[in-house]
C-alpha positions in Angstrom: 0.0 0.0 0.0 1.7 2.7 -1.5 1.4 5.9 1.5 0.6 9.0 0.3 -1.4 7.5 -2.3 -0.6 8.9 -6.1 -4.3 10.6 -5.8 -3.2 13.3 -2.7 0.1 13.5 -4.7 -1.5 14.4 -8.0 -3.8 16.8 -5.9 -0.6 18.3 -3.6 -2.7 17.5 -0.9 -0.9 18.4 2.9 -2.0 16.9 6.1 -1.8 19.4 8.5 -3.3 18.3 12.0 -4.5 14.2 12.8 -3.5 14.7 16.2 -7.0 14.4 17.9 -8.3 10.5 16.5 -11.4 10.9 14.2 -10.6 14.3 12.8 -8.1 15.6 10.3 -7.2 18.9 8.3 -5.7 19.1 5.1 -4.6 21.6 2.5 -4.2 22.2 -1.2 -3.8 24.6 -3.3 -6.1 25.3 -6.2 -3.9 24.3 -9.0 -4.9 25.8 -12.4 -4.7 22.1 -14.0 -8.0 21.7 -12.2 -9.8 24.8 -13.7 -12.9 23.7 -16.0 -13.6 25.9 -19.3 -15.0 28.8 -17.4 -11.7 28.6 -15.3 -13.1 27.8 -12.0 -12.0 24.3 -10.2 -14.3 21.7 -11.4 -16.2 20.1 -8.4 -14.6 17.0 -8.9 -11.2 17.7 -7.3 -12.6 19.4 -4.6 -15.0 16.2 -4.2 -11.8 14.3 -4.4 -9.9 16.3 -1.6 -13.1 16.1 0.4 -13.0 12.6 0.3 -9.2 11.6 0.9 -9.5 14.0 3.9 -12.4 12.1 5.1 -10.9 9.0 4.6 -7.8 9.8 6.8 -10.4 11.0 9.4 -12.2 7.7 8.9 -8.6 5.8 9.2 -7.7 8.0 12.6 -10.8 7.4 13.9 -9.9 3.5 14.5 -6.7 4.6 16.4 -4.4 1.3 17.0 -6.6 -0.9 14.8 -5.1 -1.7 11.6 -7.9 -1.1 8.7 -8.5 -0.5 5.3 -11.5 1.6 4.7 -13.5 2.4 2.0 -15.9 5.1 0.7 -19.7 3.6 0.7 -21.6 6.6 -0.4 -20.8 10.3 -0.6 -22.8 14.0 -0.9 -21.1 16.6 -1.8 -22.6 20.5 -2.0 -20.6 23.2 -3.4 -21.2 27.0 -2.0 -19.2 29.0 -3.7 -16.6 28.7 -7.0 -13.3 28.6 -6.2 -10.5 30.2 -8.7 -7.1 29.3 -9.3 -4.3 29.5 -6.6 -6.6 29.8 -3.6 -5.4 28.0 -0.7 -7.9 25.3 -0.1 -8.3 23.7 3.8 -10.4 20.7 4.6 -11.6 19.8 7.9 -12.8 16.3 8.1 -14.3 14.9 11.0 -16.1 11.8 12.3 -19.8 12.4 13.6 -20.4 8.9 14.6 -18.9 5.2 14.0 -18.5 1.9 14.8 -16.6 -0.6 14.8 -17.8 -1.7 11.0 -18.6 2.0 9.8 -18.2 5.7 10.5 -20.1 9.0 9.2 -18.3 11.4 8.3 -18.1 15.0 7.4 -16.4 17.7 5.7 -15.9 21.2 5.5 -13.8 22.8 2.7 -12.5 26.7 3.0 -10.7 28.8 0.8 -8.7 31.7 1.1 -7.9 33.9 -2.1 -5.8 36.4 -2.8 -6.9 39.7 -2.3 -9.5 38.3 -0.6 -9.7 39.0 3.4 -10.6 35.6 5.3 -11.7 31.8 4.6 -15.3 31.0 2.5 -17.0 28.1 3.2 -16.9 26.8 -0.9 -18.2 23.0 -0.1 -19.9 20.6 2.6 -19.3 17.1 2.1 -20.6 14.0 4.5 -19.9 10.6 3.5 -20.0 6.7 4.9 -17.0 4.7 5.6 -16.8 0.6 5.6 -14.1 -1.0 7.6 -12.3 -4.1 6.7 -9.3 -5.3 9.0 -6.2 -6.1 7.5 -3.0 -8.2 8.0 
């Protein structure tokens, strides 16, 4: 299991904070390799930061057990566009779990030059299965 995996790599995805078990914040930057035609980020990277960040929430949440985990459903709503070169932050968290699944959600901020403060841009919640491994 290859750890970051090429997906947070590709994204230049940053954990920032997974000291408290069950929550996690990331960052990225709004690369302009992820702008759609009308040069705003399409909604699927942000989904996709939304969900690895969730995941590593999901995966802290278990503390010493050793897991795989895997996205069973996902919603995703975005609030605001989100140009080029802002400075995304994701905070992932778990609302509830188990020892088979956890619930999960996301916040996603960004902060753009010129700009003063962090927007809210997308709300994600999603459901994670569990499957112990060797």
């Amino acid at each position: 299991m290859q750890v970051p995996p090429n997906s947070d790599l590709t994204l230049g995805m940053t954990c920032v904070d997974k000291a408290t078990p069950g929550r996690c914040i990331w960052r990225m930057r709004a690369d302009e390799r992820f702008a759609n035609p009308a040069g705003i980020m399409q909604g699927g990277f942000i989904g996709a930061f939304a969900d690895s960040s969730m995941g590593a929430a999901a995966v802290t949440y278990v503390r010493d057990r050793r897991v795989f985990c895997s996205n069973a459903e996902m919603k995703i709503s975005f609030l605001a566009a989100v140009p080029p070169g802002a400075d995304l932050t994701c905070t992932a968290e778990v609302v509830s779990g188990g020892r088979r699944v956890a619930f999960v959600e996301a916040s996603v901020t960004a902060r753009v030059d010129g700009q003063e403060g962090e927007r809210l841009v997308a709300r994600a919640t999603s459901t994670y299965v569990y499957k112990e491994r060797d």
